[in-house]
C-alpha positions in Angstrom: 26.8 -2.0 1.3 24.6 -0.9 4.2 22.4 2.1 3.8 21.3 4.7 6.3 18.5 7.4 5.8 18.1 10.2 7.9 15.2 12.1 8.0 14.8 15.4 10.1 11.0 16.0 9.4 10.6 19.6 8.7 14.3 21.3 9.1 14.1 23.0 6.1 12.7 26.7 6.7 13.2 30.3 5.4 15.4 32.9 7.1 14.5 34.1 10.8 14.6 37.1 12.2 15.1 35.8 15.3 17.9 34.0 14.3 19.7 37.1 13.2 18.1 36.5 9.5 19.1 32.9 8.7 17.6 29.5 9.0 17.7 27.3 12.0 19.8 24.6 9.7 22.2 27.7 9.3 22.4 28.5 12.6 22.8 25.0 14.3 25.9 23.7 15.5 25.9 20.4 13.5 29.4 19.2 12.8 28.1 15.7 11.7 26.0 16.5 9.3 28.4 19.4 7.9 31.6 17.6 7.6 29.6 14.7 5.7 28.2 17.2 3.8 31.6 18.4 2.5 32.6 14.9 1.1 29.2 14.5 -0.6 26.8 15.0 -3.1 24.7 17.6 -2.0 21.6 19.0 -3.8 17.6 20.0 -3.4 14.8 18.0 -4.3 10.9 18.2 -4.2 9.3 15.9 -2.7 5.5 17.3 -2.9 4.5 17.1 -6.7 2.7 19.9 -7.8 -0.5 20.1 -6.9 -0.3 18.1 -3.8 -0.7 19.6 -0.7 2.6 19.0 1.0 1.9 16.3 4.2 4.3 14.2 5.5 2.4 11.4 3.8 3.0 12.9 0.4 6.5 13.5 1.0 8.0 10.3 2.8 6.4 8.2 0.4 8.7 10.2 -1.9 11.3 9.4 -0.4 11.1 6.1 0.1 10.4 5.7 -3.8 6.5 5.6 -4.1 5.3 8.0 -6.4 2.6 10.0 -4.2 0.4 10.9 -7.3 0.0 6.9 -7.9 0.3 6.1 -4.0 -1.7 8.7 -1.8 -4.3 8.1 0.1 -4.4 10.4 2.6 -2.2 10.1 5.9 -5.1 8.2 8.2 -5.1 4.6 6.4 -1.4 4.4 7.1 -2.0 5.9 10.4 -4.3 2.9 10.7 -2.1 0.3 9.9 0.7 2.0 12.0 -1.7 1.1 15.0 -2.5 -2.7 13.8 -6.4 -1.7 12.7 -8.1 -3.6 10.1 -9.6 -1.7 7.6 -12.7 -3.0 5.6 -13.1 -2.2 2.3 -16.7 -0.1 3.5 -13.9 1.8 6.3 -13.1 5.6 6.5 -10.2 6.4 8.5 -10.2 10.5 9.2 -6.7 11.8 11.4 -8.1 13.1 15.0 -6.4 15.7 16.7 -6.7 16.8 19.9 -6.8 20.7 19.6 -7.5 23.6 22.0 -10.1 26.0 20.8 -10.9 29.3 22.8 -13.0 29.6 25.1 -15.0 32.4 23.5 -18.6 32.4 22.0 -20.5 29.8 20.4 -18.5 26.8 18.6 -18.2 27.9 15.3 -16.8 31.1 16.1 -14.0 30.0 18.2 -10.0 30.4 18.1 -8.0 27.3 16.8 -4.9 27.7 19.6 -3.2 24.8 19.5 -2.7 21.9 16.9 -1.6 19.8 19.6 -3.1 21.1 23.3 0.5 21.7 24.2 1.2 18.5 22.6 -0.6 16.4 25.5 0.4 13.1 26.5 -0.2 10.0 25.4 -1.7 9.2 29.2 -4.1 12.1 29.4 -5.3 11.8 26.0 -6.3 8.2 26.3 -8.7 9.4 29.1 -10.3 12.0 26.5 -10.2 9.3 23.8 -12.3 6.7 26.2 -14.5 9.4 27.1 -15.3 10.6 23.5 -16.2 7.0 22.3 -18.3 6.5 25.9 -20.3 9.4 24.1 -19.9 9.1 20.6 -19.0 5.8 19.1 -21.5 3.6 17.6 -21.6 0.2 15.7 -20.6 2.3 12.7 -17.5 4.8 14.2 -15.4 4.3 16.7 -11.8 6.4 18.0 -8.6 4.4 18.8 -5.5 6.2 20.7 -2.3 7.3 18.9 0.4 9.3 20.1 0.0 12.6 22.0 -2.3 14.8 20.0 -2.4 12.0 16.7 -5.8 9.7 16.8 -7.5 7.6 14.4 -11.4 7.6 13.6 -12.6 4.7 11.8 -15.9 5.3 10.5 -17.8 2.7 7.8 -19.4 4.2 5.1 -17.9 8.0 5.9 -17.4 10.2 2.7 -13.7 9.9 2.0 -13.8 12.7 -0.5 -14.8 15.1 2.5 -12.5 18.2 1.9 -11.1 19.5 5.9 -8.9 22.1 6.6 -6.0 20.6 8.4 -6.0 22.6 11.9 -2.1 23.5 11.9 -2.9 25.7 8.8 -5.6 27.9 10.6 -3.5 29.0 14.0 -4.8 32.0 15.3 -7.6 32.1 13.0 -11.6 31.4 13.6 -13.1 28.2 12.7 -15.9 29.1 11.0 -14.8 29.3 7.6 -13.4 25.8 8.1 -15.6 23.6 10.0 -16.9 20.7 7.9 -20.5 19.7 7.3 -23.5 17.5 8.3 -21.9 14.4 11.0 -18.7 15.4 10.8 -19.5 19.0 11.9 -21.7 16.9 14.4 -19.2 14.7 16.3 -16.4 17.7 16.5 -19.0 20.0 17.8 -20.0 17.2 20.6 -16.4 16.6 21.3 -16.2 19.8 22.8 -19.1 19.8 24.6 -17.7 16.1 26.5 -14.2 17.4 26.5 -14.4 21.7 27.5 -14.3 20.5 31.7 -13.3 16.9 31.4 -10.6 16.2 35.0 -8.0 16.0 32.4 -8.2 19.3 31.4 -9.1 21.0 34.3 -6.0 19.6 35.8 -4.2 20.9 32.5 -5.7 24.5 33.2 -4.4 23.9 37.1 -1.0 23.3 35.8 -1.0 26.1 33.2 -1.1 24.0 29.8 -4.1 24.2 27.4 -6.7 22.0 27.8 -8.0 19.1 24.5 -11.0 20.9 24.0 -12.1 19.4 21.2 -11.5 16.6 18.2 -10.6 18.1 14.8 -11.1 16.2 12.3 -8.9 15.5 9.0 -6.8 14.4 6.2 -9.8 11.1 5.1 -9.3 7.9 3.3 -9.6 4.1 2.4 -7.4 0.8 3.0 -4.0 1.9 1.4 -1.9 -0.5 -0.7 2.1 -0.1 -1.3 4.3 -2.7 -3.7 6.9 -4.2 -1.1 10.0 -2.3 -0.7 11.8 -5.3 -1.3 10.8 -6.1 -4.2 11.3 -2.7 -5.6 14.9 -2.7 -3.8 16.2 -6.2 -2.8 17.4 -4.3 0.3 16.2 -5.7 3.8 14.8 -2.5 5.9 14.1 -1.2 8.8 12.2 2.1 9.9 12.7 3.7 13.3 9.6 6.7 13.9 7.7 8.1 16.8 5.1 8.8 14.5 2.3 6.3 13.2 2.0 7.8 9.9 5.5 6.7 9.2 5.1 3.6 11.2 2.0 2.8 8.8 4.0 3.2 5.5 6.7 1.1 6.7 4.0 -1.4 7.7 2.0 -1.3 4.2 5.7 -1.5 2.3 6.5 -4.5 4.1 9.2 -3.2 5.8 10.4 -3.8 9.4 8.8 -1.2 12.0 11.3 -0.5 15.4 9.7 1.0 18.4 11.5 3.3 20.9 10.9 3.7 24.2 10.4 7.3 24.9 9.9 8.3 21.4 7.1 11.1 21.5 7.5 13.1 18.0 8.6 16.0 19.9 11.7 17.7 21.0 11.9 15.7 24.2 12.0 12.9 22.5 14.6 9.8 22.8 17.1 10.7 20.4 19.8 8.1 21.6 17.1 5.4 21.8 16.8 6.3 18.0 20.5 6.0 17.6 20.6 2.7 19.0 17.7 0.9 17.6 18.7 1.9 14.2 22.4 0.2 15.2 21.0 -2.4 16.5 18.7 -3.0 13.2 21.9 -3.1 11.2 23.7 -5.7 13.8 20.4 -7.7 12.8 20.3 -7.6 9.3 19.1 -4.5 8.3 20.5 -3.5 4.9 18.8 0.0 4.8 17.5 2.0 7.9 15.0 5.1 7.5 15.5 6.8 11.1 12.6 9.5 10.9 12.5 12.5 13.7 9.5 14.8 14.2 11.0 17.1 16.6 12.3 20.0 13.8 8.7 19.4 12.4 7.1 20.1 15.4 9.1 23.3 16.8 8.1 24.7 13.2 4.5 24.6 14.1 4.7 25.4 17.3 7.1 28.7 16.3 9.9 27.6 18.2 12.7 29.0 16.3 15.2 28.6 19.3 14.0 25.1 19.7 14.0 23.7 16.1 18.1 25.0 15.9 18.3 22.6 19.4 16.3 20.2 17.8 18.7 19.8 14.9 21.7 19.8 17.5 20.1 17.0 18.8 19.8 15.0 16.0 23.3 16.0 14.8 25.1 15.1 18.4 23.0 12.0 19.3 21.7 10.4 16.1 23.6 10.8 12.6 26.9 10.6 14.3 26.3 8.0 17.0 25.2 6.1 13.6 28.0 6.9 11.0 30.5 6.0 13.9 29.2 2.5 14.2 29.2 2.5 10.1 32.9 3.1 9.9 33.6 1.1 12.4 32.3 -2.2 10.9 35.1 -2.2 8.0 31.6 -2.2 5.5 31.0 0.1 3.0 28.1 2.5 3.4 26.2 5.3 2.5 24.7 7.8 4.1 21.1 10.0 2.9 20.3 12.7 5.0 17.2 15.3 4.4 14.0 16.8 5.6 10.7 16.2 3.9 9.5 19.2 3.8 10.0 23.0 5.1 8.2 23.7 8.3 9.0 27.5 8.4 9.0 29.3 11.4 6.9 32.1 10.0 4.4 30.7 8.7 4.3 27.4 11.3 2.7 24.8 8.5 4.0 22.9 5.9 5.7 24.3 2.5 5.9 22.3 -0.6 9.4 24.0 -1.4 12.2 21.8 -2.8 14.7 20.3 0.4 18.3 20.3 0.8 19.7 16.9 1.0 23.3 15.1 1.1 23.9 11.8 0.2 27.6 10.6 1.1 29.4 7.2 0.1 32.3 5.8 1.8 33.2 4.0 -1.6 33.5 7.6 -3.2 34.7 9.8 -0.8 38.3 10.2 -2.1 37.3 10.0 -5.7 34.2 12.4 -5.0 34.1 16.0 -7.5 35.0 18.7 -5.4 32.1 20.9 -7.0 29.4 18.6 -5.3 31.2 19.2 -1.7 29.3 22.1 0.5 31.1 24.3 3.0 28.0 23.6 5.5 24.7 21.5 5.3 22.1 23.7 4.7 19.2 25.3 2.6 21.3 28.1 0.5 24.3 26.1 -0.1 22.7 23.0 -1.4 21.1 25.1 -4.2 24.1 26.4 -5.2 25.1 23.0 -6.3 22.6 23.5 -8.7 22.1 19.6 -8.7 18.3 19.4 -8.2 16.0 16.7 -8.9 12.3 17.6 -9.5 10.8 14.3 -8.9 11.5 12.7 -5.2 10.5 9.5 -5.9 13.2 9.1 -8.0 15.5 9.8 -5.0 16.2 6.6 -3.8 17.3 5.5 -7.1 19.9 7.7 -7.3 21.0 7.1 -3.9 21.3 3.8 -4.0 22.7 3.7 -7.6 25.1 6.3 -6.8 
C-alpha cells in the first residue's frame, strides 16, 4: 500500500463576495480532486485544538499524528532545523519576517502593509539579512536567510515565553499596540533604521514593489523534539515543501525532506516540480509522501480571492492528478489524503482555527465504498454535510491509514 498526502495550506475559507458568494474551493475548476472526492470518504476535521492559536505549526503537526498540545513549540525551532542550525539547549529561535511598514511618523506609530514586502525574493532578502547582522549580530544573536520573507533569529538566552503579535494578523493596523518590549523592541526598531533606504529597496520602490523595511519579530522557542514517524507508523516517508517550517518537522520526525527547484511558497511556485519529486520519492521507496503547497495560504493573506481559486487549479491540474495517475498506473494499491490545514479566509487574510474539509480515497475500497460518504464536489459545505467529523486531527492519520 503506498500513501499519498496532499496538503493545500490554507484552501479552506468562507464565502466571497467576489466570488459571487462562495468559496474559492467552490468556485475552482478542480476535476481531480472532485471526482476522487465522489468515491471517498469525505469529512471535516480540526486540526487547531482549542485554545491554540491556529499556525501551520500547530496544524501540520496534526496531521502528521503529533498531538500539538504535547508537541508545540512554536514554529521557529523547526524552522531552525529546516535550515540545518544547531540549536543549544541556552538557544532562542524567534520567526523573522521581512515586512513593509509605512512610511509615516515615528516607528511605533507606523502602518503594518505587508507580511511579506510583496513576498521579496530570496536574492534580495539575503542582501538585507547580511546587512542586518553587519549591524546587529553579536556573539549572543545572529539572523540566518530562509525563504522570501521567512528568517530565523537565533538568539542565546532570549525569553522564549515573549508574547508577539504575529504581523499577518495586524494588516492595515498601527503597530503600537503590538510592538514587543525591552531588546526585542530594540533590534526591530534598528532594523528599520538599516533597512528604510537600503539599494535593495530603493531599487524595489524604482520598480514599484514595497520595500523590507523592517524585521518583525515572532512566534519564539527552544530545540524541538518529535518521536520518529517511523516508529509511530512503520511507513518510510517522504515530505515535499517550499516552506522550512514543514521542512523542520519532517527533519525532527525523521522523515525524508525533498527539495524543489523553484519552489517559493507562493503562487508562482513549481507545481510540476512538486509532482514529480513526490513520484520520484515513491519510485525510491517512499511508502507515504506529504506533498505540502503554500500558495492557497498565501493568496489568503495577501486577499487574493481570484488568485487562491487559480492557485487550487493549479494544484488540481499539475499536482494531485499528475500523482494519482502515476498511482494507478503501478498496479499497487493506494490511498489518497487530501486537505488543508487550516482556513486562510479571504476576508479576514489570517489564519482561522475552523474545522477543514478533507477526503481520504482507497483504491482497495472504491467499489465497495458507502454511497453516503461520496460528495457531489470537494469542498467546505459538502464535506460537513457528511456529518463525519473528527474533533481531534492527530488522530487523522490513524484513521487514514487504518481505513
Amino acid at each position: 500500500m503506498r500513501y499519498f498526502i496532499l496538503i493545500p495550506d490554507g484552501m479552506a475559507d468562507f464565502p466571497v463576495k467576489e466570488l459571487g458568494g462562495v468559496t474559492p474551493m467552490r468556485k475552482a475548476d478542480k476535476p481531480a480532486m472532485d471526482s476522487l472526492a465522489a468515491r471517498s470518504v469525505c469529512g471535516t476535521v480540526s486540526n487547531v485544538p482549542d485554545g491554540m492559536v491556529p499556525e501551520s505549526d500547530t496544524a501540520n503537526l496534526s496531521i502528521l499524528s503529533y498531538d500539538p498540545k504535547i508537541y508545540s513549540k512554536g514554529r521557529s525551532p523547526l524552522e531552525a532545523a529546516s535550515m540545518g542550525l544547531q540549536l543549544g539547549p541556552e538557544d532562542t529561535a524567534l520567526r523573522c519576517n521581512l515586512v513593509t511598514l509605512s512610511d509615516d511618523g515615528d516607528y511605533d506609530d507606523k502602518i503594518m502593509l505587508d507580511h511579506s514586502a510583496d513576498e521579496i525574493t530570496t536574492e534580495e532578502a539575503d542582501r538585507l539579512v547580511a546587512a542586518l547582522n553587519d549591524a546587529l549580530a553579536n556573539d549572543e544573536r545572529r539572523l540566518y536567510t530562509g525563504v522570501s520573507y521567512r528568517h530565523c533569529l537565533v538568539w542565546r538566552g532570549a525569553d522564549e515565553t515573549t508574547q508577539f503579535m504575529r504581523p499577518h494578523d495586524i494588516l492595515g493596523q498601527r503597530i503600537t499596540d503590538y510592538l514587543p518590549k525591552d531588546e526585542f523592541y530594540a533590534f526591530m526598531r534598528a532594523s528599520w533604521d538599516m533597512l528604510e533606504h537600503h539599494p535593495v529597496n530603493e531599487a524595489r520602490r524604482s520598480r514599484g514593489l514595497r520595500p523590507a523595511n523592517s524585521a518583525w519579530l515572532w512566534s519564539p522557542g527552544r530545540k524541538p523534539s518529535l518521536p520518529s514517524f517511523y516508529d509511530k507508523w512503520h511507513l518510510r516517508a517522504s515530505v515535499v515543501s517550499a516552506v522550512d517550517l514543514i521542512k523542520g518537522i519532517a527533519k525532527c520526525a525523521g522523515m525524508e525532506v525533498v527539495d524543489v527547484e523553484g519552489a517559493t511558497g507562493n503562487i508562482h511556485t513549481n507545481f510540476a516540480g512538486k509532482a514529480e519529486a513526490a513520484v520520484d520519492a515513491f519510485k525510491r521507496g517512499a511508502e507515504l509522501v506529504y506533498v505540502h503547497v503554500e500558495a492557497p495560504d498565501e493568496c489568503g493573506h495577501r486577499g487574493e480571492a481570484a488568485n487562491k481559486v487559480m492557485s487550487i487549479e493549479y494544484i488540481d491540474s499539475k499536482i494531485l492528478s499528475r500523482v494519482e495517475a502515476y498511482l494507478a498506473g503501478t498496479g499497487e494499491l493506494y490511498k489518497i489524503m487530501v486537505l488543508p490545514d487550516h482556513p486562510t479566509p479571504i476576508a479576514t487574510r489570517t489564519h482561522a482555527p475552523d474545522p477543514v474539509p478533507f477526503f481520504i480515497y482507497s483504491s482497495e475500497r472504491d467499489s465497495v465504498l458507502e454511497p453516503r460518504r461520496g460528495v457531489s464536489r470537494f469542498d467546505e459545505e459538502e464535506c460537513a454535510k457528511t456529518g463525519l467529523y473528527l474533533p481531534h486531527g492527530h488522530e487523522l492519520m490513524k484513521y487514514f491509514i487504518e481505513l
